[in-house]
Phi, psi and omega in degrees: 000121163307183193300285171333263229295311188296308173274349152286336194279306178296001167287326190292352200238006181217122184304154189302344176294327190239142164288119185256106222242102179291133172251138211214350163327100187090025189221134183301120212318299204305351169284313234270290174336313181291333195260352187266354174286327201260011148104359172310128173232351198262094192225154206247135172236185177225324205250138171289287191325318163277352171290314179305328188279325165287327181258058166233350175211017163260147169338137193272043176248340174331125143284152177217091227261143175247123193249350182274164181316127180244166217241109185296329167282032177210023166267335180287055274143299186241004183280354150310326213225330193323162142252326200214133174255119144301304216274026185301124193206009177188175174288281197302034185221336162286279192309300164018282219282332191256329171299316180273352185265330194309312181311293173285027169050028194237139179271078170314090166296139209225167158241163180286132180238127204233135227280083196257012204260125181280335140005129175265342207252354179253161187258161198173139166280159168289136188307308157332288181307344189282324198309298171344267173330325171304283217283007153273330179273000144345329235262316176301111179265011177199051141220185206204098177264129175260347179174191171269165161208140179206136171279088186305187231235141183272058166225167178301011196246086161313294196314299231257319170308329182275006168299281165325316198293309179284041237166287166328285192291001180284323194272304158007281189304325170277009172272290185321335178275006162257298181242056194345319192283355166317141180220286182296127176239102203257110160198178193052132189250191200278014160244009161229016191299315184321291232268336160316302153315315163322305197265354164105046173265145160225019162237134173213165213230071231250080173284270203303290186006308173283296178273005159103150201293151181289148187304000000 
């Protein structure tokens, strides 16, 4: 199955509510291309430096969301053009982040990213530190966190990720009765995304499904 066959069978499975963030990390402008024919605009990276080199000669209507660990010496780098920071994990990486969008007069919308994974390898807050983090950065006029993200446990046990998943949006849903401008609840990949949905994700983050397993 292409590029094409692929995003059409997955676009018929995700309701209008939810945002579909291509992940393209390690994948070629012209696979970028192919899925950008198919009406895709949104697209996700981990590494700055490839991000950067591609949305320098791909359509400038691209978004461009950085879902991977970001490095506080690599946000002047992408703080012209992101739309969306997924993976915000810290204070000093919020200040960063409001210093360098300050440069290019731009309000970075970031998401908080939080740790539902029992994984030593995934990165991630604490419910307490997110909380922490929403109410200081108010204080901040050019950056904006609109929501959360979380990375579910990398196994075959639907109980125990839709556990996480639902463990994520409960708390989601307690943020929100407090910190009204929260919108996004970004989780689920191609290989739990459905079940994601399920649980009130309205962003998800859908690599090989599309372009097909990685090198």
């Amino acid at each position: 199955m292409n590029i094409q066959d692929r995003i059409k069978e997955i676009l018929i499975t995700i309701p209008k509510n939810v945002d579909l963030v291509a992940v393209s990390k390690t994948k070629s402008s012209e696979e970028i291309i192919y899925a950008y024919n198919e009406g895709l605009r949104v697209f996700g990276e981990n590494k700055v430096q490839e991000m950067t080199e591609k949305q320098k000669i791909l359509p400038p209507d691209i978004e461009w969301h950085m879902v991977g660990h970001l490095q506080r010496n690599k946000v002047k780098y992408i703080a012209s053009y992101v739309s969306l920071i997924h993976s915000v994990d810290s204070m000093k990486l919020i200040v960063e982040i409001n210093k360098q969008a300050l440069k290019f007069n731009r309000i970075i919308p970031c998401l908080l990213q939080i740790k539902i994974a029992e994984e030593e390898t995934k990165y991630g807050l604490s419910e307490t530190e997110a909380h922490y983090l929403i109410e200081n950065s108010i204080k901040f006029n050019n950056i904006k966190i609109i929501g959360l993200m979380g990375m579910a446990s990398f196994t075959e046990d639907e109980l125990k990720i839709n556990n996480e998943f639902k463990k994520l949006k409960f708390f989601f849903d307690k943020l929100k009765l407090k910190f009204h401008h929260l919108k996004i609840l970004s989780m689920g990949m191609s290989s739990d995304y459905k079940l994601a949905m399920k649980n009130g994700s309205n962003m998800i983050r859908i690599g090989s499904q599309i372009f097909g397993p990685r090198n």
